[in-house]
Backbone bond lengths (Angstrom), bond angles and torsions (degrees), N, CA, C in turn:
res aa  C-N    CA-C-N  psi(-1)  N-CA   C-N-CA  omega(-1)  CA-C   N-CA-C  phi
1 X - - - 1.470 - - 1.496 107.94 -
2 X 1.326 117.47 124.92 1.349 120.01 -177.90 1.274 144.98 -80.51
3 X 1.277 142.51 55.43 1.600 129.32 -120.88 1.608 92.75 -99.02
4 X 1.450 99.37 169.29 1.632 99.58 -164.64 1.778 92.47 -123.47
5 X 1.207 106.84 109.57 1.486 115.29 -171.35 1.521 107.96 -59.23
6 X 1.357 119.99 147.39 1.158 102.21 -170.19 1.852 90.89 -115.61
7 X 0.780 130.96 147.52 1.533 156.18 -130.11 1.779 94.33 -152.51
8 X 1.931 91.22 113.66 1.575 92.99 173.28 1.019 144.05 -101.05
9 X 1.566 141.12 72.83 1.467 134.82 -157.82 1.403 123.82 26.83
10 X 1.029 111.05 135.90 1.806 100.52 170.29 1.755 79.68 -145.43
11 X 1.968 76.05 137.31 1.428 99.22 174.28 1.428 111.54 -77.55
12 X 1.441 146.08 122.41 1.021 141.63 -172.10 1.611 104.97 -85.50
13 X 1.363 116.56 -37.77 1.913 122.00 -179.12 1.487 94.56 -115.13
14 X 1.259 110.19 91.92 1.651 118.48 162.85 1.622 114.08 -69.25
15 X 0.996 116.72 130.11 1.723 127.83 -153.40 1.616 86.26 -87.16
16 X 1.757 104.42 136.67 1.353 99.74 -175.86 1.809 106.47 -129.55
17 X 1.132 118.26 154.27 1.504 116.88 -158.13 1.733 98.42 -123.63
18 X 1.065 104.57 28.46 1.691 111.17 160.82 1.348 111.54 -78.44
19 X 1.612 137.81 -24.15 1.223 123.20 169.77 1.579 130.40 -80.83
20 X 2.029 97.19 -24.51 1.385 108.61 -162.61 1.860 77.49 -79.91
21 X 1.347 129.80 -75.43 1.342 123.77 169.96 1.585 116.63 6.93
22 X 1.088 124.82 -84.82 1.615 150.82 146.03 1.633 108.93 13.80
23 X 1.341 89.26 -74.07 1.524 107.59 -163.23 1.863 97.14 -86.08
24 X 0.864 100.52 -26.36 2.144 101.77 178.02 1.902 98.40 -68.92
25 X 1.459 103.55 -41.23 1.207 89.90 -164.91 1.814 102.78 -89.89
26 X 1.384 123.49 -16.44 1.391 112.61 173.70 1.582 106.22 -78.54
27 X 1.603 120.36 -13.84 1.750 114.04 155.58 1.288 119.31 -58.42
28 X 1.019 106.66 -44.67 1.851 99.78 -164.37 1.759 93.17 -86.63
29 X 1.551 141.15 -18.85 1.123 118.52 179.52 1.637 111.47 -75.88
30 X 1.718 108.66 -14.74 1.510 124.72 -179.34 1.888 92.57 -71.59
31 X 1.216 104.98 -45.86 1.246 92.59 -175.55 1.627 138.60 -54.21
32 X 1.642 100.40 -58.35 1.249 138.60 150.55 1.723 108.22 -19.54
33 X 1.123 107.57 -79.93 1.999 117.70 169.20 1.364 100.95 -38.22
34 X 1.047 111.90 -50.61 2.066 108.86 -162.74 1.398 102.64 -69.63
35 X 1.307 127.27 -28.89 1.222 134.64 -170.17 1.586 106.85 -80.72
36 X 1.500 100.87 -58.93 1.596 114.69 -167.52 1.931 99.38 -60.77
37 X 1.785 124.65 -24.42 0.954 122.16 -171.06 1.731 112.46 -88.01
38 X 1.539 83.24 -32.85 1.879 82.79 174.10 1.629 119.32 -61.94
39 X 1.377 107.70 -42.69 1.487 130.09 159.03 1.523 119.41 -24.73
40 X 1.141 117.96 -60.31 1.117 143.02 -157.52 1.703 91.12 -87.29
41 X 1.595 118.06 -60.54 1.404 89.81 162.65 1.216 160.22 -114.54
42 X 1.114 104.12 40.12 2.021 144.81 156.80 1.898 84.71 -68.86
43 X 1.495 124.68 -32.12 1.340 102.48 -158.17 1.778 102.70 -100.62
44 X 1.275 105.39 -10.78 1.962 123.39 -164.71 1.799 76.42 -87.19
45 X 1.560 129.54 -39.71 1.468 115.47 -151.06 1.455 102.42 -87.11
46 X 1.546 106.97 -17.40 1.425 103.60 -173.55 1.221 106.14 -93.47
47 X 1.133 126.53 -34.15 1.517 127.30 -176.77 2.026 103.43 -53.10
48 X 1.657 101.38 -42.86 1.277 105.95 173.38 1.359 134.68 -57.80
49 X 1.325 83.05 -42.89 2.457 95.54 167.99 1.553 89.54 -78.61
50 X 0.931 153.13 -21.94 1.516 121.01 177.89 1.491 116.42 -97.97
51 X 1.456 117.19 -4.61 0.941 120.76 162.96 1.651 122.53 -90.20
52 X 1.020 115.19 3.49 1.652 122.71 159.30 1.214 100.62 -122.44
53 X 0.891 139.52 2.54 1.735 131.32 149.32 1.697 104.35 -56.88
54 X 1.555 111.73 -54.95 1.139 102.39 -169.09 1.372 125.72 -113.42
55 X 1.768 88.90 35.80 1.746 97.71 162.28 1.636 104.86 -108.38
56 X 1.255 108.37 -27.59 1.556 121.07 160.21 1.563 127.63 -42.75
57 X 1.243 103.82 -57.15 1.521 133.92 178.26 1.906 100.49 -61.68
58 X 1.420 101.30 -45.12 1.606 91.30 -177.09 1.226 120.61 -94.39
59 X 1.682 127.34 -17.42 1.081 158.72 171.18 1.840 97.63 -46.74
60 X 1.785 95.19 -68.55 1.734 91.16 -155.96 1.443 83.57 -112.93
61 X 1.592 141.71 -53.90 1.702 112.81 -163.92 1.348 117.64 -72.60
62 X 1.129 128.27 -19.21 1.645 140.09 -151.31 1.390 85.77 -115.23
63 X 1.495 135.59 -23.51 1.701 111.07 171.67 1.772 114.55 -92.22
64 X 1.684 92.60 133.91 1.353 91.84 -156.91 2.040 94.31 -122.82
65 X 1.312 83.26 144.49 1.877 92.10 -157.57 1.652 87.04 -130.07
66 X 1.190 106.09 142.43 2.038 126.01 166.12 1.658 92.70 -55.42
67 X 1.719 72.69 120.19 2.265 80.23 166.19 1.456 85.91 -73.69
68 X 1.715 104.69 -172.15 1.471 134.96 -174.99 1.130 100.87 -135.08
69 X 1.707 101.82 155.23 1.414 102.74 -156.90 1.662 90.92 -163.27
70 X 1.246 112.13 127.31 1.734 123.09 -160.39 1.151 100.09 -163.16
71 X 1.764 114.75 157.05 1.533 148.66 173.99 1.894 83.18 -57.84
72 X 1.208 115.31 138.16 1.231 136.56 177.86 1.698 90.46 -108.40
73 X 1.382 102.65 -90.51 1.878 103.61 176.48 1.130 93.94 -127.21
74 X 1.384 112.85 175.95 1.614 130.67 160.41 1.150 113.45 -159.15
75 X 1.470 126.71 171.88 1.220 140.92 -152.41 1.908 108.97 -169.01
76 X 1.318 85.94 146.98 1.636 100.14 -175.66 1.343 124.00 -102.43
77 X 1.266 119.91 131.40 1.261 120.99 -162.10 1.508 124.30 -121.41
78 X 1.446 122.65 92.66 1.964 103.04 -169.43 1.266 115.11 74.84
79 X 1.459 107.12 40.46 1.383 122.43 176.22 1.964 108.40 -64.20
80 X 1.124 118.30 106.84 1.569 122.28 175.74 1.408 101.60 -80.83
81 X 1.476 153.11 162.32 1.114 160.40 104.25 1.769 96.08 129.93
82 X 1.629 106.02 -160.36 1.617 139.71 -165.14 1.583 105.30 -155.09
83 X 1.617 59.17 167.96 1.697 87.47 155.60 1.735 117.74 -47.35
84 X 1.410 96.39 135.58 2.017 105.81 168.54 1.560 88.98 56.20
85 X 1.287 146.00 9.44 1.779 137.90 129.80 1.148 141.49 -86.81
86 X 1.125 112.05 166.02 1.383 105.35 167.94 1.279 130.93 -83.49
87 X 1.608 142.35 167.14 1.206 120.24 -159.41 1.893 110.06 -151.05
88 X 1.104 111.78 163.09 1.542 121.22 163.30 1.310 118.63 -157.50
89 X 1.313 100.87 131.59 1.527 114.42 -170.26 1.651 91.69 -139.56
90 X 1.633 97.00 -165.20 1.322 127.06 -171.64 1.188 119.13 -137.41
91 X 1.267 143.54 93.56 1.682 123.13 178.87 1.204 103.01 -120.38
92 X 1.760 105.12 137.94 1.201 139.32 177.44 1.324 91.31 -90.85
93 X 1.459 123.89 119.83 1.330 128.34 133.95 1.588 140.68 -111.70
94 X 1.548 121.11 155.11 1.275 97.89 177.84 1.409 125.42 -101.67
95 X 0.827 133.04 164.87 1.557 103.98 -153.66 2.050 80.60 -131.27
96 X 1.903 112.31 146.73 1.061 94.58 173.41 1.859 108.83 -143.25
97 X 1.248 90.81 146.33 1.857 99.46 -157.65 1.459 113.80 -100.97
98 X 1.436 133.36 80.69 1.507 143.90 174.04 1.064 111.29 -45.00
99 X 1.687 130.68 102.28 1.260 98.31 165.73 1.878 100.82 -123.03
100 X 1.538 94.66 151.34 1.716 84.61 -174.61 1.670 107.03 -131.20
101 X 1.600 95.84 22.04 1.312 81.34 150.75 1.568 153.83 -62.02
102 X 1.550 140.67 -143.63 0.794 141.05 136.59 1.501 138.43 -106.86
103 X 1.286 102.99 44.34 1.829 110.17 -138.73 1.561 88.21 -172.67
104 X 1.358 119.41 139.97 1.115 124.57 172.74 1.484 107.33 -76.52
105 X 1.687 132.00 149.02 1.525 134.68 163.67 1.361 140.01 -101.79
106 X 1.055 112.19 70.67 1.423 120.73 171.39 1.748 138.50 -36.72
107 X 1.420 106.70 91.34 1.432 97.44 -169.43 1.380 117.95 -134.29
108 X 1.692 121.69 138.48 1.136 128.92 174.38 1.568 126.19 -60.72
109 X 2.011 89.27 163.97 1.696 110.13 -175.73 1.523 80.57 -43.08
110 X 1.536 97.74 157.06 1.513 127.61 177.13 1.494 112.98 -148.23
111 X 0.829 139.95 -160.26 1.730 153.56 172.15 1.791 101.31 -143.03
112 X 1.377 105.70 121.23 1.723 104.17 144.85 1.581 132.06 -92.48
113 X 1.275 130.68 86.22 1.211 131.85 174.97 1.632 134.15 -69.04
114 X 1.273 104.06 134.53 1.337 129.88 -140.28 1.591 105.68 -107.41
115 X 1.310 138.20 78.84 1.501 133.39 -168.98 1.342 106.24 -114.42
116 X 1.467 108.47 147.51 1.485 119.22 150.52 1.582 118.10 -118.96
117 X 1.347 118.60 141.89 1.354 113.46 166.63 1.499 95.51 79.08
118 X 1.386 131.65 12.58 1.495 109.09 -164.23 2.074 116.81 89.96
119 X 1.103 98.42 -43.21 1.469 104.43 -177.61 1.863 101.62 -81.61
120 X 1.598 95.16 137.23 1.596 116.16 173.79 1.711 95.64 -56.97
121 X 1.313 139.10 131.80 1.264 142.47 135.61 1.368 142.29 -123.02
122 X 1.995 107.10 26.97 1.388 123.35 171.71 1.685 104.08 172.28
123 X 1.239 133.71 -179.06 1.137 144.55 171.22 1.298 111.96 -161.96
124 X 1.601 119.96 176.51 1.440 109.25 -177.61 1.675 103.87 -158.04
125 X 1.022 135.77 133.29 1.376 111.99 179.89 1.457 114.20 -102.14
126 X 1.731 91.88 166.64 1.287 122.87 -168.84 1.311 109.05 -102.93
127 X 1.362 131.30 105.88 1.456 126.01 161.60 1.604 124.39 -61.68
128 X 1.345 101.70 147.85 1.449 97.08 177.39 1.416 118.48 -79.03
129 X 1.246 105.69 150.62 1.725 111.07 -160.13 1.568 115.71 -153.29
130 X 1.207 117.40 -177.52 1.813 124.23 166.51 1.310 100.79 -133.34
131 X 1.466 104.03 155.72 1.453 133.91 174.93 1.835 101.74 -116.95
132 X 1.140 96.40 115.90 1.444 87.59 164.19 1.468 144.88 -61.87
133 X 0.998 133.97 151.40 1.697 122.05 -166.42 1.417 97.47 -72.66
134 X 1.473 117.99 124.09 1.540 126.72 155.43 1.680 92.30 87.83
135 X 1.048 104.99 37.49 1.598 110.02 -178.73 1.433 116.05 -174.08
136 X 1.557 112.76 159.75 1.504 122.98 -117.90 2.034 84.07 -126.49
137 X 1.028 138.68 125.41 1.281 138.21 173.70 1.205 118.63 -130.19
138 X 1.604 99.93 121.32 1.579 99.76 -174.43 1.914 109.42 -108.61
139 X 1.335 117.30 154.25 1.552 138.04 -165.72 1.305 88.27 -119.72
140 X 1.638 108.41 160.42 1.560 118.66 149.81 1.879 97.55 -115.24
141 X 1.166 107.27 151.20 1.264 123.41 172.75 1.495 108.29 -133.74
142 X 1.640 118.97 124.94 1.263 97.06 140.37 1.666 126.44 -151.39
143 X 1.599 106.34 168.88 1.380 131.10 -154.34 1.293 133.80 -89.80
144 X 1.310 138.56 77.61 1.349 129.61 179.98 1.273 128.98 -35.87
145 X 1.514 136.83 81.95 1.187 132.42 176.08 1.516 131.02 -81.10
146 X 1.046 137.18 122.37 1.344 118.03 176.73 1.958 101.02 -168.88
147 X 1.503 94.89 150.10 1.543 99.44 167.64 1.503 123.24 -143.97
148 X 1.383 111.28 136.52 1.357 107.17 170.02 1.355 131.86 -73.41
149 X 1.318 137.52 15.28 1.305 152.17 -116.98 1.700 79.32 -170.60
150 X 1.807 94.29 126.16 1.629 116.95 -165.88 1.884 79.87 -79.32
151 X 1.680 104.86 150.20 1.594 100.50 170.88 1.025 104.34 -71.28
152 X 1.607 123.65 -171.51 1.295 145.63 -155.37 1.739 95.45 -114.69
153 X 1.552 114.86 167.41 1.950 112.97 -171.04 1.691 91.29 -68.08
154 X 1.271 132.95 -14.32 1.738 122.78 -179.51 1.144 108.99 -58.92
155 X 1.759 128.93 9.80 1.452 101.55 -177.35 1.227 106.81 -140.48
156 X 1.674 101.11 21.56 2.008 122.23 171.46 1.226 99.21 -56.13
157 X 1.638 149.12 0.49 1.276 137.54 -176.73 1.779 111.19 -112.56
158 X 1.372 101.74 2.18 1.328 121.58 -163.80 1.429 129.68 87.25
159 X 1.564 119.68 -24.38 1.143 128.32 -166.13 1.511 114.65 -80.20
160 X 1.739 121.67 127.70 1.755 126.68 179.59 1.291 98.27 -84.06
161 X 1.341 127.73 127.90 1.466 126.75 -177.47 1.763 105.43 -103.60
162 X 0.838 88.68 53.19 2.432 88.22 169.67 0.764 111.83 -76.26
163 X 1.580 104.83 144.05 1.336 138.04 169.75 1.448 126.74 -95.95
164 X 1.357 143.24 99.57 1.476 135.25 172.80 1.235 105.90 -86.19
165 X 1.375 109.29 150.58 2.074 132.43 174.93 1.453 81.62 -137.62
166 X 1.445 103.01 162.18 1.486 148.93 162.89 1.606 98.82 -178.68
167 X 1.861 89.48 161.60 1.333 100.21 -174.47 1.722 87.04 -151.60
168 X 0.886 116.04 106.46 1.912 122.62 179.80 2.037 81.77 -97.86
169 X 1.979 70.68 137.51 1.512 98.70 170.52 1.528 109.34 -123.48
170 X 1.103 118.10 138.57 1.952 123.99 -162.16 1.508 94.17 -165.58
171 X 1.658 92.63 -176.48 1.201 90.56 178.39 1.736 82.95 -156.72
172 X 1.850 107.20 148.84 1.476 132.12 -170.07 1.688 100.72 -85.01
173 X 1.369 128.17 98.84 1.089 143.59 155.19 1.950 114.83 -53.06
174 X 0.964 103.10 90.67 1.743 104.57 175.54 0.953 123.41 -70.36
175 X 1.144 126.76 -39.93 1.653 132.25 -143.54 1.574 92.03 -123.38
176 X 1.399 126.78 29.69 1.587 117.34 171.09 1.448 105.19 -85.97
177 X 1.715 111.47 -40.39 1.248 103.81 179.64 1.402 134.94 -38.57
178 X 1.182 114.28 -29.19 1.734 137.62 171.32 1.320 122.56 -87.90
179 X 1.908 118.79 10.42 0.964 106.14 -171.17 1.630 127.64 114.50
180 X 1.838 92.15 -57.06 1.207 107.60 -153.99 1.836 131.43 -111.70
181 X 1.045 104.40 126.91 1.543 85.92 -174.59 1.787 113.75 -110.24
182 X 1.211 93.50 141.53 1.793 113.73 171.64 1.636 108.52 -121.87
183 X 1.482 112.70 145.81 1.090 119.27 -173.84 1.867 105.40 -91.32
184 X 0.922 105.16 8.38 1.239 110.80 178.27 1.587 118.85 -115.50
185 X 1.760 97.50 -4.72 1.652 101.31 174.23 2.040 102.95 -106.06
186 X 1.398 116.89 27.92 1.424 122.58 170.80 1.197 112.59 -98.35
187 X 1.260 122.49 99.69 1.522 121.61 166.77 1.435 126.54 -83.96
188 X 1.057 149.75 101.46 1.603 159.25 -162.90 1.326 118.40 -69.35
189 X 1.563 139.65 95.86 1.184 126.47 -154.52 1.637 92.27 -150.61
190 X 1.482 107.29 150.94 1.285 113.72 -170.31 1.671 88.14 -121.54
191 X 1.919 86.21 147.61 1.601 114.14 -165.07 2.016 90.10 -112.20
192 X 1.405 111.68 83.84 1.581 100.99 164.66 1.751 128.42 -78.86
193 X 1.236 108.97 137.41 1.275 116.08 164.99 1.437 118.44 -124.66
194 X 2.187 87.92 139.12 1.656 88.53 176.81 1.901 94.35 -145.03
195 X 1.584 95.04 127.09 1.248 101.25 -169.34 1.182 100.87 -120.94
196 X 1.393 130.89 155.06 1.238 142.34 149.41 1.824 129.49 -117.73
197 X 1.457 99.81 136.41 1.540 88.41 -158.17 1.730 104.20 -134.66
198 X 1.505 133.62 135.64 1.161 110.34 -166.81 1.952 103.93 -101.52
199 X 1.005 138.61 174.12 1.397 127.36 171.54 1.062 86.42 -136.32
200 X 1.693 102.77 146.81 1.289 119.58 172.35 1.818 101.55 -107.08
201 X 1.868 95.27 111.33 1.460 96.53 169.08 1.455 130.45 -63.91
202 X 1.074 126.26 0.43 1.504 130.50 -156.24 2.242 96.25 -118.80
203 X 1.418 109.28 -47.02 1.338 93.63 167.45 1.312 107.29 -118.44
204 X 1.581 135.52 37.28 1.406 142.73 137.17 1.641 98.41 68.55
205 X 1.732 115.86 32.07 1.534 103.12 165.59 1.553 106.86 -118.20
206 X 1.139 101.81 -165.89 1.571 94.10 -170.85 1.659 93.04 -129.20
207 X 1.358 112.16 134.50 1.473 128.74 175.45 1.179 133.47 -113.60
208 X 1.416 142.50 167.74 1.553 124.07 158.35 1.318 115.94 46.27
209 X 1.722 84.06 63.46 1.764 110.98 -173.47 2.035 93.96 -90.37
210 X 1.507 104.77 130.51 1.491 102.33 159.30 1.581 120.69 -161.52
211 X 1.024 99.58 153.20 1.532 110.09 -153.03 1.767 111.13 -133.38
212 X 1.253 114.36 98.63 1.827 110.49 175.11 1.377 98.26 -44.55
213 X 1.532 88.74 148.14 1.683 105.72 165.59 1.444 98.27 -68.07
């Protein structure tokens, strides 16, 4: 009986997957780079916003400048005397305290002194107080003026030409806004004032109010 063997193909070019391999794995290293590069600059952009965050931050909250502090109005009170006399009065003034920091300002009792001609002829005190950060606080003060000493011919037109000074000493609290205080975030800065103010002896108000920045 004759049987007819059956004989099984042989692949002569066996298909080989070392190239498709190859190219899968130079995809995902294409991938890998695109990723690791985007990475990298999500990390160059942030480093950049936080680095003008905290040139910003030191630029405008962390720079700390003397508030100002000036005769707002004033007014005369129990004015005694004239012209070519001598005189005693009272002036109420209000006194008003800029501060533009970022930090509230804490500042001590003081004296406001009161001259004419150069010569002391009253003072008034200053209580110690705060200014709020980014905000403006106003005081009343007032000043015993008076002299025994006839004025000088500068006031043949009627007008008292005084001068007020103060100089508040405090110190700029930074870090309250957050809560928090460090003794190393108090900066110590003096708030000077120099005003000049004229009074009119004849209708007992006070005019030609001015005050340096």
């Amino acid at each position: 009986m004759d049987e007819k063997a059956e004989i099984a193909p042989v692949n002569l070019y066996p298909r080989s997957t070392d190239g498709l391999e190859s190219a899968t794995t130079a995809y995902e290293d294409e991938i890998r780079m695109k990723k690791r590069r985007k990475r990298l600059a999500y990390i160059a952009a942030f480093a950049v916003f936080q680095t003008v965050v905290i040139l910003v931050f030191a630029l405008v909250v962390m720079r700390v400048r003397s508030p100002e502090v000036e005769i707002d109005t004033a007014e005369v009170v129990g004015l005694i005397g004239g012209p070519s006399s001598h005189y005693n009065m009272t002036i109420a003034a209000q006194l008003k305290i800029k501060n533009k920091n970022f930090g509230d300002y804490k500042y001590e009792r003081t004296a406001m002194n009161i001259s004419h001609g150069g010569v002391t002829v009253g003072d008034g005190l200053i209580l110690k107080g705060k200014a709020d950060a980014r905000d403006t606080e106003t005081m009343l003060v007032t000043a015993r003026v008076s002299s025994v000493v006839a004025l000088s011919g500068e006031t043949s037109s009627g007008i008292l030409v005084l001068e007020s000074k103060a100089a508040l000493r405090g110190k700029v609290h930074l870090m309250k806004m957050w809560g928090m205080h460090f003794p190393m975030m108090k900066k110590r800065k003096v708030a000077e004032m120099n005003c000049v103010m004229g009074i009119n002896l004849n209708s007992r108000v006070v005019q030609d109010m001015d005050c340096d920045d």
